[in-house]
C-alpha positions as CSV (number, residue, x, y, z in Angstrom):
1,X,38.2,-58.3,-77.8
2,X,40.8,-59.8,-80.1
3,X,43.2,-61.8,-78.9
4,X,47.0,-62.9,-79.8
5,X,48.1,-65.6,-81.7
6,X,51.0,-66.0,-78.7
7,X,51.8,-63.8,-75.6
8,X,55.0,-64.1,-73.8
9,X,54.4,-62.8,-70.3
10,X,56.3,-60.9,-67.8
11,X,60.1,-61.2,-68.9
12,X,63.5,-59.3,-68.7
13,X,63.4,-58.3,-72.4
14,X,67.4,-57.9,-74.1
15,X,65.7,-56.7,-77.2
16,X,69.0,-56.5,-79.5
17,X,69.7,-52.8,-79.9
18,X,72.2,-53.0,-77.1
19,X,69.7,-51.1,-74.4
20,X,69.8,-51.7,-70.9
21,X,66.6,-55.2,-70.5
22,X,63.1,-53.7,-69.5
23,X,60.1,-55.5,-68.1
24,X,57.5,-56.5,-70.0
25,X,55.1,-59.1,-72.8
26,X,55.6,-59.7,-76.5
27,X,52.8,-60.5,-78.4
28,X,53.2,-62.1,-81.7
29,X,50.5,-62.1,-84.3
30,X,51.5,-64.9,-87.4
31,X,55.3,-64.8,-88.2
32,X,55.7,-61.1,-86.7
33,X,55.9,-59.4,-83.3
34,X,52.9,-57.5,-83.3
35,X,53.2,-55.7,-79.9
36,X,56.0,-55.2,-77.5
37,X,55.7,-53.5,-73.6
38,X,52.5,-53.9,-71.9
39,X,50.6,-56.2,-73.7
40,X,46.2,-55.9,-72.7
41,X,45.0,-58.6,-74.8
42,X,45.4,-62.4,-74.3
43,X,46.7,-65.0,-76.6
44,X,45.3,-68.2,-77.6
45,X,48.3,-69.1,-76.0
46,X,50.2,-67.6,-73.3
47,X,53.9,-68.2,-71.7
48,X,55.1,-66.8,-68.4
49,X,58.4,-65.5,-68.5
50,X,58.8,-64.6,-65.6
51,X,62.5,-64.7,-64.3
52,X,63.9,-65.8,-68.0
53,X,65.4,-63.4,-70.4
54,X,63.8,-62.8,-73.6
55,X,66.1,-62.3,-76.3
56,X,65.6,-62.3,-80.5
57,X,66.3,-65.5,-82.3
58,X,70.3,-65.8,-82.7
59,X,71.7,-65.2,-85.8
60,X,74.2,-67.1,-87.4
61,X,76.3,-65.3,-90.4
62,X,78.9,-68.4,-91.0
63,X,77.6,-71.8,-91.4
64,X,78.2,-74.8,-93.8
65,X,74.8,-76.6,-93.3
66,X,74.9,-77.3,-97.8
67,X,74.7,-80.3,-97.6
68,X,72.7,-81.5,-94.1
69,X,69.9,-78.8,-95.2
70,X,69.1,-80.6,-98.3
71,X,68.7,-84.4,-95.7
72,X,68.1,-83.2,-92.5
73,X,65.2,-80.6,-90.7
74,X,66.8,-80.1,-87.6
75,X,70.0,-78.1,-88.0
76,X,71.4,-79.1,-85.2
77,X,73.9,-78.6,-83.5
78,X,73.0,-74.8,-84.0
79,X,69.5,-75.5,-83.3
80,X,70.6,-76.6,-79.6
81,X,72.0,-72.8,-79.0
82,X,69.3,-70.4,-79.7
83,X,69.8,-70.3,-83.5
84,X,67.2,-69.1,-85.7
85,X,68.5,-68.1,-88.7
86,X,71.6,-69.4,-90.3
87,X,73.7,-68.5,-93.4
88,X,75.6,-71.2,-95.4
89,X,78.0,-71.5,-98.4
90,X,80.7,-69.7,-96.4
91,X,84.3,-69.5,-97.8
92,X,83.6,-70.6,-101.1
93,X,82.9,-74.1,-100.8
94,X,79.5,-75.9,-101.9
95,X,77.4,-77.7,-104.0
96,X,76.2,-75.3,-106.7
97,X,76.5,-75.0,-109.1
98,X,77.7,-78.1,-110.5
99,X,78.3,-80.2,-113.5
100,X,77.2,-84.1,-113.2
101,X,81.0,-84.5,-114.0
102,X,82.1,-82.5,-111.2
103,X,80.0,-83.7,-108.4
104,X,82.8,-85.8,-106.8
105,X,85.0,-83.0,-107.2
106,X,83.0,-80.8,-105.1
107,X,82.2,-84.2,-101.7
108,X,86.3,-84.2,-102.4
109,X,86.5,-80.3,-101.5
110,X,83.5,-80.5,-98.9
111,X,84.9,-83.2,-97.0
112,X,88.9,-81.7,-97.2
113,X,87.4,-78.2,-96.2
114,X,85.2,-78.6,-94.1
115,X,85.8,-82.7,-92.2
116,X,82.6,-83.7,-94.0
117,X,82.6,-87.6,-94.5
118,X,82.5,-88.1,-98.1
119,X,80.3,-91.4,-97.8
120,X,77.6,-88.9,-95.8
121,X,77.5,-87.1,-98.7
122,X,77.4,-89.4,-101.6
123,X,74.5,-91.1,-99.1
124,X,72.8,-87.9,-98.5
125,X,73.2,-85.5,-101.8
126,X,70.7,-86.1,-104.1
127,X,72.0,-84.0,-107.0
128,X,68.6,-82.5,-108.0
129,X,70.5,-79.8,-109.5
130,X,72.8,-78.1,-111.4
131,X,72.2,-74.4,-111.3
132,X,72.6,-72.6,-107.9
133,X,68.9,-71.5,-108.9
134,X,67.7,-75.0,-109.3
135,X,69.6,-76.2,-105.9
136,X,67.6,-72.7,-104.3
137,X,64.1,-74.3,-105.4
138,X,65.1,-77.8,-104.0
139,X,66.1,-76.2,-101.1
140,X,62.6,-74.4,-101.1
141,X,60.4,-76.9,-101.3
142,X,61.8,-78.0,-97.5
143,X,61.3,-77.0,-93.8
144,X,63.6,-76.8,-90.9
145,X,63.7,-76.0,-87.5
146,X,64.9,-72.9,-88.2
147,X,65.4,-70.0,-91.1
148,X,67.8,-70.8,-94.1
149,X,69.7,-68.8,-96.4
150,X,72.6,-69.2,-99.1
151,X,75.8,-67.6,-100.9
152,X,77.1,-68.2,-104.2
153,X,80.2,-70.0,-103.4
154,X,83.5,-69.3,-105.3
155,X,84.8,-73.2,-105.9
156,X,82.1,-74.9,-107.5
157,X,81.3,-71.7,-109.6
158,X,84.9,-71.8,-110.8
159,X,84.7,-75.7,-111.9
160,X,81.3,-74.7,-113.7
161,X,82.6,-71.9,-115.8
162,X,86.5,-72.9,-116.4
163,X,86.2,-77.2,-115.3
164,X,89.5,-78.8,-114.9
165,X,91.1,-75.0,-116.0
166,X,89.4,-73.9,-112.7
167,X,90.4,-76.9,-110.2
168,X,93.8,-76.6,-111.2
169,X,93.9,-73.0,-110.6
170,X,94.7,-71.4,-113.6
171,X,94.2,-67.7,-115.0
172,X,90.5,-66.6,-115.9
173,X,90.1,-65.3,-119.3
174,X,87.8,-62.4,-119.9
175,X,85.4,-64.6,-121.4
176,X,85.3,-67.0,-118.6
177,X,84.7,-63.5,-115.9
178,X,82.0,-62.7,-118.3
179,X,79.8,-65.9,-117.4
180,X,80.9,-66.4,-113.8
181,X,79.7,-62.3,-113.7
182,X,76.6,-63.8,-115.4
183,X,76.2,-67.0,-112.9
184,X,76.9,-64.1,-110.2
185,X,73.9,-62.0,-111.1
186,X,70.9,-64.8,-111.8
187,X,72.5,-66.7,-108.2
188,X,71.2,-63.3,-106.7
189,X,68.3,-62.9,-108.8
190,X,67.4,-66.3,-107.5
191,X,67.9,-66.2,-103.8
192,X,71.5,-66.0,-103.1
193,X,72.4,-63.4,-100.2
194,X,76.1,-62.9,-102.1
195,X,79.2,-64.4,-103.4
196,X,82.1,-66.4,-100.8
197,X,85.4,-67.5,-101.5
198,X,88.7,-68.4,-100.0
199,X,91.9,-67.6,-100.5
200,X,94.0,-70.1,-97.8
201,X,96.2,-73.2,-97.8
202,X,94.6,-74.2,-95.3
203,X,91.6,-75.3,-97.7
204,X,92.0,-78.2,-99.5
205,X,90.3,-81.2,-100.9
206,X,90.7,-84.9,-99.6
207,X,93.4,-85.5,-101.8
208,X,95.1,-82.4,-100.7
209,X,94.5,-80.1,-103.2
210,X,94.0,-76.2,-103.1
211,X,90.7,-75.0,-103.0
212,X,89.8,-73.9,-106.9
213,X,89.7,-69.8,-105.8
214,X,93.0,-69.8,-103.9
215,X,95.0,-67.7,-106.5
216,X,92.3,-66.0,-108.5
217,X,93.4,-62.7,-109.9
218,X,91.9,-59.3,-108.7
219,X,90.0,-59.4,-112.5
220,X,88.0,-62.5,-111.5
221,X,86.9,-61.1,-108.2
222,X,85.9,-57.8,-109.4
223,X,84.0,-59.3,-112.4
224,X,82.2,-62.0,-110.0
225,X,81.7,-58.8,-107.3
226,X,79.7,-56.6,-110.3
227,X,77.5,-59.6,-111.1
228,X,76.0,-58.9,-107.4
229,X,76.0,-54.8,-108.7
230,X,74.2,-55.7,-111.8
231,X,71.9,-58.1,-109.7
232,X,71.8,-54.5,-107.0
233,X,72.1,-56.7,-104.1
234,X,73.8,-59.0,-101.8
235,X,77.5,-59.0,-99.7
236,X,80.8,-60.5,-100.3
237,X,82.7,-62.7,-97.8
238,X,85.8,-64.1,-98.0
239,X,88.8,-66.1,-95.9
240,X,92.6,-65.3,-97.1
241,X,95.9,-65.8,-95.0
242,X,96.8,-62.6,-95.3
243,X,100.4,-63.4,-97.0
244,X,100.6,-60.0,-98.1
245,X,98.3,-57.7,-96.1
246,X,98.6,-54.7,-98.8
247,X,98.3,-56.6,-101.5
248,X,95.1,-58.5,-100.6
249,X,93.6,-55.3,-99.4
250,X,93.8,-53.6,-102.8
251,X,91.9,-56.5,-104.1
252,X,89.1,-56.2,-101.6
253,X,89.1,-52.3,-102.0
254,X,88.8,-53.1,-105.7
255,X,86.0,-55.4,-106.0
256,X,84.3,-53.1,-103.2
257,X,85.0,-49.8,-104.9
258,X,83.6,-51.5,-108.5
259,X,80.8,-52.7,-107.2
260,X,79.6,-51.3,-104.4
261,X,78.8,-54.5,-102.4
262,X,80.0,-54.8,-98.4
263,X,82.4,-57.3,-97.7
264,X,82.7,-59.2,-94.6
265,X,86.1,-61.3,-94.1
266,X,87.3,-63.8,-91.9
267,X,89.8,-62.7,-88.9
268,X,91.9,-64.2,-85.8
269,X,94.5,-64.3,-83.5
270,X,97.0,-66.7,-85.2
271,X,100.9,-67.0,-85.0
272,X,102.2,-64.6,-87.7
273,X,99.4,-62.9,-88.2
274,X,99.4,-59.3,-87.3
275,X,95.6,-59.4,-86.8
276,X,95.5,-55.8,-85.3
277,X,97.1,-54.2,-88.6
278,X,94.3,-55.9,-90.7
279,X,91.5,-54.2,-88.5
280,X,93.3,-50.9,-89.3
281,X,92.9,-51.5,-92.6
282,X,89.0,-52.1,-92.5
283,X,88.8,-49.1,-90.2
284,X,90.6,-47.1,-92.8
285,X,88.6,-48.6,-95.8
286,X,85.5,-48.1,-93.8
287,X,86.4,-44.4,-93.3
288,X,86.7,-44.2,-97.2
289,X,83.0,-45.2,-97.5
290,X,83.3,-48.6,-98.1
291,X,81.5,-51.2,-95.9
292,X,83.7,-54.1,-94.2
293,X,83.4,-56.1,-91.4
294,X,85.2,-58.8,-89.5
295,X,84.1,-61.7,-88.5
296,X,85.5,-63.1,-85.2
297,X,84.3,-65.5,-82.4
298,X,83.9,-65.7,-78.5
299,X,86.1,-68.0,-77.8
300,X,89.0,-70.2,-79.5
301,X,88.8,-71.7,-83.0
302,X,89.1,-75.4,-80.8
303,X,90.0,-78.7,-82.6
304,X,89.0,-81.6,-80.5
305,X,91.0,-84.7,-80.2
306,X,90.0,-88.2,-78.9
307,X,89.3,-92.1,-80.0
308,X,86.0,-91.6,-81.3
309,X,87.1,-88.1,-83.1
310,X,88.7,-87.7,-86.9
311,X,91.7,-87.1,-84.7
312,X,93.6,-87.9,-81.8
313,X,97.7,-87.8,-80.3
314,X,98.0,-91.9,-80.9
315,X,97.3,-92.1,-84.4
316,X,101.0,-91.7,-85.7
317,X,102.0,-94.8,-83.4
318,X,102.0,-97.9,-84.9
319,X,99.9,-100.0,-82.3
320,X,97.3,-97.5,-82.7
321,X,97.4,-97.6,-86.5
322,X,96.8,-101.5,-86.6
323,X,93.9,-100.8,-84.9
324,X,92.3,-98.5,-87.2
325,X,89.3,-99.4,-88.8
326,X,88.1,-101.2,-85.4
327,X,85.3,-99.9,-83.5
328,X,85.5,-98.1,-80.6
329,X,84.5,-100.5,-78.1
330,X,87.4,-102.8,-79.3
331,X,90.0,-99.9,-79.3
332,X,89.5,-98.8,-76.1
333,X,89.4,-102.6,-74.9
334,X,93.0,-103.1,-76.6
335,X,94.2,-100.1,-75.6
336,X,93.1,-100.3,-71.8
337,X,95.7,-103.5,-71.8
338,X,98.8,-103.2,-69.9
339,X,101.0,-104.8,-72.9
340,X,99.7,-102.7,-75.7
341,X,99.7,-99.5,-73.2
342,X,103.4,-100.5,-72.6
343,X,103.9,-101.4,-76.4
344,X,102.6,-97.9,-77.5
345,X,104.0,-95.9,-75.3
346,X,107.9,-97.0,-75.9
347,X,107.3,-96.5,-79.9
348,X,108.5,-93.5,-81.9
349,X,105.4,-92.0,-84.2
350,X,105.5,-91.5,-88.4
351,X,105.4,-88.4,-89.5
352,X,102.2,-86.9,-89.6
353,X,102.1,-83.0,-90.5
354,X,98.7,-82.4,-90.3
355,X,98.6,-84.0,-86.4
356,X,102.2,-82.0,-86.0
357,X,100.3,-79.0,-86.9
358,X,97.2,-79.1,-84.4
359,X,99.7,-80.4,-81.8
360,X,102.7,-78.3,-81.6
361,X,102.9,-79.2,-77.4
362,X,100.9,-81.0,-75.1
363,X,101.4,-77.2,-73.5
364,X,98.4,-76.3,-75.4
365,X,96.2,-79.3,-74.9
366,X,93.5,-79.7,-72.8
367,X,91.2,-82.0,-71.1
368,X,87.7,-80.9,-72.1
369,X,85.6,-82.8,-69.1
370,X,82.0,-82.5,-68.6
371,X,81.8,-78.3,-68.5
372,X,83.5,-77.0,-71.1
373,X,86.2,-74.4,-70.2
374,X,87.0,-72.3,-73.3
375,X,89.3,-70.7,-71.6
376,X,91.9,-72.8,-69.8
377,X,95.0,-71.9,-67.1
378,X,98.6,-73.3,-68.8
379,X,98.9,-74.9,-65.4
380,X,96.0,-77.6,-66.5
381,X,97.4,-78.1,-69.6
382,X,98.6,-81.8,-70.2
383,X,101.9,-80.8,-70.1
384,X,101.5,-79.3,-66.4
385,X,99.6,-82.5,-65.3
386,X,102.2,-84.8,-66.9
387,X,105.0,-82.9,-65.0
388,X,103.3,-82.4,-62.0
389,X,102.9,-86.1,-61.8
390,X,106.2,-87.5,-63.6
391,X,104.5,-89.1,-66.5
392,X,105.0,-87.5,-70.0
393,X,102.6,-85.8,-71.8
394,X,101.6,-88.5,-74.0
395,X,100.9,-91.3,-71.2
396,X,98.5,-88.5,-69.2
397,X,96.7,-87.9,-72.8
398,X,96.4,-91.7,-73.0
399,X,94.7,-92.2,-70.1
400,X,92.6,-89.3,-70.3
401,X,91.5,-90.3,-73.7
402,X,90.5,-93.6,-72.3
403,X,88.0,-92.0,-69.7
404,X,84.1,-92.3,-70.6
405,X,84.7,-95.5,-72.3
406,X,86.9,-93.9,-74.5
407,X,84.4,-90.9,-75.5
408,X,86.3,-88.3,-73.8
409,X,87.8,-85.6,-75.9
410,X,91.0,-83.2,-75.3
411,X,91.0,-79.5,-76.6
412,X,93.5,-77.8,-78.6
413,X,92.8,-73.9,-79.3
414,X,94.0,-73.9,-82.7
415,X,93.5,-70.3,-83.2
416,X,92.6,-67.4,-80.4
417,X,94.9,-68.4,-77.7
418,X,98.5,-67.2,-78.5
419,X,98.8,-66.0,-75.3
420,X,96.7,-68.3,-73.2
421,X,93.8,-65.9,-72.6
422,X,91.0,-64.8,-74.3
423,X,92.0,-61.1,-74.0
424,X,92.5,-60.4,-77.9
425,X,89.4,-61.8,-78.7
426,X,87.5,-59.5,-75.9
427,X,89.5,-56.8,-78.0
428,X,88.1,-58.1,-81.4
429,X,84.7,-58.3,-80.0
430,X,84.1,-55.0,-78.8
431,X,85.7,-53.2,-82.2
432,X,83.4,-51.6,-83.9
433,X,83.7,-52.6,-87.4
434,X,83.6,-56.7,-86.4
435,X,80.5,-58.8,-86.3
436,X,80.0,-62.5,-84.8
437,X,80.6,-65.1,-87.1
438,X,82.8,-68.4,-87.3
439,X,81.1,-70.9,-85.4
440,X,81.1,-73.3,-88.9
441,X,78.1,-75.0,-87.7
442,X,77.6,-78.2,-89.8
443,X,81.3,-78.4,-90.7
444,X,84.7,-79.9,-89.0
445,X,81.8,-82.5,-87.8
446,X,84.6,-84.6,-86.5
447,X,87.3,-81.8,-85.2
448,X,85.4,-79.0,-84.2
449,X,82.3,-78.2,-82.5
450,X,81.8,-74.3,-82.6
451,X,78.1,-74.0,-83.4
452,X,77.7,-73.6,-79.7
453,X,79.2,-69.9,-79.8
454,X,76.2,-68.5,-78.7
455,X,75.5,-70.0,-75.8
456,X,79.7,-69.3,-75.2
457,X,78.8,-65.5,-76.0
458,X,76.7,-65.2,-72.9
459,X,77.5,-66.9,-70.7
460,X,81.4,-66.5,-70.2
461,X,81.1,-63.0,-71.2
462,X,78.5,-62.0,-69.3
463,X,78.9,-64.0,-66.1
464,X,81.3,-66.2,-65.7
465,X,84.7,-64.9,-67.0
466,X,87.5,-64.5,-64.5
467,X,90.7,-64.2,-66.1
468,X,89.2,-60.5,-67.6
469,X,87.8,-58.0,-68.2
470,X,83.5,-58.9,-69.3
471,X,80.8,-57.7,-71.6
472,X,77.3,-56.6,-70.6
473,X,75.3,-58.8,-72.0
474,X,72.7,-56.4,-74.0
475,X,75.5,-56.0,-75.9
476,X,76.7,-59.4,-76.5
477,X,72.6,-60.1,-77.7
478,X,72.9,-57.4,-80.0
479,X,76.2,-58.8,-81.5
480,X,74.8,-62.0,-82.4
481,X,71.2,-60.6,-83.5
482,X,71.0,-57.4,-84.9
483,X,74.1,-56.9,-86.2
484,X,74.8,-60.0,-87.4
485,X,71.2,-60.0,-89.7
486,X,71.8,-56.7,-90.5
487,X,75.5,-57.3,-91.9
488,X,73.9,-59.8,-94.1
489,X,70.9,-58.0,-95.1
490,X,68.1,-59.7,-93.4
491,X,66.6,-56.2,-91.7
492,X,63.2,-58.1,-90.8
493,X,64.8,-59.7,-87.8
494,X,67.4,-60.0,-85.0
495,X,65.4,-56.8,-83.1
496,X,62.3,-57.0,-80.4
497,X,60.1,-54.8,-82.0
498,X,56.4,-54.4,-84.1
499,X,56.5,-55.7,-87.5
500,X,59.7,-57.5,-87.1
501,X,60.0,-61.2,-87.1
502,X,58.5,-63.2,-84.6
503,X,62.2,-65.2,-84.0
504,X,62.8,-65.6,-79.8
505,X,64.7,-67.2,-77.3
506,X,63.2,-67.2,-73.6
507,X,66.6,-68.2,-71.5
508,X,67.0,-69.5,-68.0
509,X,70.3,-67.2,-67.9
510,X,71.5,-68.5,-64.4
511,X,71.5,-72.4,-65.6
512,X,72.3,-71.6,-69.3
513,X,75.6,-74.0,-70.0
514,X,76.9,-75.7,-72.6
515,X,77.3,-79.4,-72.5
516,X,80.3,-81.0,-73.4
517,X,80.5,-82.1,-77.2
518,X,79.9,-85.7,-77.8
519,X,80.8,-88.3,-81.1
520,X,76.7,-89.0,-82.5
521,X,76.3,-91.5,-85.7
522,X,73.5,-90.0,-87.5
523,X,74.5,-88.7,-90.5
524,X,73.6,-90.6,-93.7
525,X,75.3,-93.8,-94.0
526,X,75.6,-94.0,-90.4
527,X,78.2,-91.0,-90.3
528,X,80.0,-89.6,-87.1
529,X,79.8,-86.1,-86.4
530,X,80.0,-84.2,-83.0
531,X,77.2,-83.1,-81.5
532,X,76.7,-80.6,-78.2
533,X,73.7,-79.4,-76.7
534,X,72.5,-76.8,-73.9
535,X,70.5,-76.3,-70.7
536,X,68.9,-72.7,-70.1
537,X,67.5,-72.5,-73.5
538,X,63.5,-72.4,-72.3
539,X,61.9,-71.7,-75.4
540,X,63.5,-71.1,-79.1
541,X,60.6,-69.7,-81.6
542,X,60.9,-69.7,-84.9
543,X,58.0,-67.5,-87.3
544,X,55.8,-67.4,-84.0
545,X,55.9,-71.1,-83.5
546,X,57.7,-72.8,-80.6
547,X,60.2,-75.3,-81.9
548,X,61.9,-76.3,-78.9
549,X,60.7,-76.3,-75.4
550,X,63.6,-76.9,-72.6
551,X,66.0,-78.0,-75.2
552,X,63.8,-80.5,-77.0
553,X,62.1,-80.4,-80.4
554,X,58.5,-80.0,-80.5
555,X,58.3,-81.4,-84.0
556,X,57.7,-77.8,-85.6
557,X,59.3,-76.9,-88.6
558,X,58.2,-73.7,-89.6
559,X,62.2,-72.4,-90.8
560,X,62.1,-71.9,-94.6
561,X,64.3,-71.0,-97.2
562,X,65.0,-66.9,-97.1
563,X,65.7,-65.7,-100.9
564,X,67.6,-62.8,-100.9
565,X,68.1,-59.5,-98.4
566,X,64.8,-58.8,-96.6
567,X,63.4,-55.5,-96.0
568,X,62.3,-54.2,-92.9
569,X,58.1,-53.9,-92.6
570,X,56.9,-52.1,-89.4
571,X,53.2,-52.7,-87.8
């Protein structure tokens, strides 16, 4: 008798279409599942998973991996949390296509977008390219440790076609729609999944300049939207603050309605913003037979703060800014003396706007410690500590800065936590037109570490939530596989079943935590970035090959480049 390439034995299968688990073995033939139930043939190999969920391969809709795909194979920190699949060139940021003249431009938006260091990137881009086709077939000639794929993003396109016309935001003409509609269509042809771009002041280079696409008119979207109609593929996705709710939406519902593409967008909890009013609207657009969804995430967009992070609460203060430049070691050894402590302390800070933003309050800081609580009491807030002890909020953030040789990080929900619970984002998750997105991974590498949203998505949902209300967990596997692949157009995976593909995680669900996020230097150029990994995660496979075993890599790289929506094909 024949056997199995690989046969996973005896688990509690969660096999993404939101059904209750079953008992039973996967067998898995090349890349694709070949068998699943009660599997009578061995494998050439064989693992017993017995007492571990088996789940697909997670799927990851909103990533910014453009520039660590084309240096590094392992995509971590996504790789750490079950990921198999990710999607980059979200919110209309990249590094395609692109002019030799513009390439600075684009590190300048990268790094003010997205808290990429510029040196990592001059150290690390190799600028083999200057079509998005031609960066698709560098990209394609590499391996990962997991699946990649790629949107046409809206700023660099912009540069290409208009050049400084575009950075400085200025009116398309029709002629200048006409070749980004043509750019649109061959990025598709090529490989590209769809078209991002971002409409938020938030965005902004280095220098502090609006992203290229914050005020384009509703005649460049719709012309950019019917290159992916001519090409007869691929989504739309898109972040905007919502200024004008009605406004925006009529330029959605036009570049929908013209070219009959779904559109995914980027949504919230957020002072001012009336989040619930915008899901209306995709309910009633979706009810008008267009396809939108909403991306939203588990937990709080979280900006972390600390000595060894882009940012901290000292950095206004003059002692602290004398400091700058030094490394850690001799920060934390100048700051742990009792005359600079004092010195600091008794000064008044400059200005700062962007630190004034992220910090309103020490009432909505945090200490992060060793297990990560996404979602903290008010009464272990700095602010509570500091009065509960008669210190101010700044002298308990000092110290607490200071602890783990100065490697310990404070968290600030940025977005999420208006009301100090996580009870609007259970409401967002369970909606029915919203998919899991957000997490950023390769981005904010120095402020925020959300590519570990998956292992968040299980394990507070399902088990260990006790401020509210949970989520059973078939469901929460089903958000962040099938629906997620499907929004996106990859229908070969994100399901348990015959034909699909052979992309698994085998979880120890009683032990599966999060570690707390830690400063790493290893991006080119010696680079800092945060980086956070997991226990639980027994086995991730990627195409039928094992690529980490208890949280380590075994050196596999099967993940490869995924041109374009896949079809599903059945056994």
């Amino acid at each position: 008798m024949t056997q199995h390439d690989l046969v996973i034995r005896g688990g509690s299968i969660i096999d993404g279409t939101g059904r209750d688990s079953f008992s039973g073995d996967i067998a898995i033939d090349g890349e694709r599942i070949s068998a699943v139930g009660l599997v009578e043939r061995r494998g050439h190999r064989e693992i017993d998973a017995s007492g571990a969920l088996v789940t697909p391969g997670f799927v990851d809709v909103h990533t910014h991996y453009d520039g660590q795909a084309t240096w590094a194979q392992q995509l971590s920190p996504s790789s750490h949390h079950g990921v198999t699949t990710v999607v980059m060139g979200n919110c209309g940021v990249g590094f395609a296509p692109v002019r030799k003249h513009d390439r600075q431009r684009l590190i300048e938006l990268m790094e003010g977008v997205e808290d990429i260091p510029g040196a990592a990137l001059h150290e690390g881009l190799t600028w083999e390219w200057e079509t998005f086709g031609e960066y698709l077939d560098m990209l394609d000639a590499r391996s990962w440790d997991m699946d990649v794929a790629a949107q046409l993003p809206h700023g660099p396109l912009r540069l290409y076609v208009m050049g400084e016309r575009g950075a400085q935001r200025q009116v398309a003409n029709a002629e200048e729609i006409s070749e980004m509609r043509q750019i649109a269509a061959a990025a598709v042809h090529a490989g590209a999944l769809g078209f991002t771009t971002s409409r938020t002041l938030n965005h902004r280079s280095s220098k502090g300049e609006p992203t290229p696409s914050l005020t384009a008119s509703r005649d460049e979207l719709t012309g950019i939207a019917l290159g992916l109609k001519d090409a007869g593929r691929g989504v739309l996705q898109l972040i905007t603050d919502f200024d004008d709710v009605d406004q925006e939406f009529a330029n959605f519902e036009h570049m929908m309605r013209a070219s009959g593409r779904p559109l995914s967008l980027s949504l919230a909890e957020s002072l001012g913003r009336d989040w619930r009013r915008i899901l209306g609207r995709i309910e009633d657009a979706n009810s008008r037979g267009m396809t939108v969804r909403a991306q939203v995430a588990p937990r709080p967009i979280g900006v972390l703060l600390g000595l060894a992070a882009t940012l901290n609460p000292l950095s206004t203060y003059p002692t602290y800014a004398a400091l700058k430049g030094e490394p850690l070691e001799v920060r934390v050894a100048a700051l742990r003396d009792p005359e600079v402590r004092a010195r600091l302390l008794g000064e008044q800070p400059t200005p700062d706007n962007r630190l004034k933003k992220v910090i309103g309050n020490f009432s909505r800081v945090w200490e992060l410690g060793e297990a990560p609580n996404y979602e903290p009491h008010p009464d272990d807030s700095i602010a509570a500590n500091a009065r509960r002890e008669g210190r101010s909020p700044l002298e308990v953030a000092y110290d607490a800065m200071l602890q783990k040789d100065g490697k310990a990080l404070l968290y600030v929900p940025f977005d999420n936590y208006d009301e100090h619970n996580l009870d609007a984002v259970r409401e967002m998750m369970v909606h029915k037109d919203t998919i899991m997105g957000l997490s950023d991974g390769g981005a904010h590498v120095g402020t925020i570490c959300d590519a570990s949203f998956p292992t968040t998505l299980l394990t507070h949902w399902a088990r260990d939530r006790k401020r509210g209300a949970r989520i059973p967990l078939p469901s929460l596997v089903k958000s962040q596989t099938l629906d997620t692949a499907n929004a996106v157009g990859l229908n070969d995976r994100g399901i348990l079943r015959a034909g699909m593909r052979a992309d698994l995680n085998m979880i120890d669900f009683p032990n599966l935590k999060a570690h707390a996020p830690e400063i790493v230097h290893d991006l080119p150029a010696g680079g800092a970035r945060l980086q956070q990994g997991a226990d639980g995660y027994l086995n991730t496979i990627v195409r039928g090959e094992v690529t980490y075993e208890n949280g380590q890599p075994t050196g596999v790289l099967p993940g490869r480049l995924v041109r374009g929506p896949v079809s599903h094909r059945s056994v």
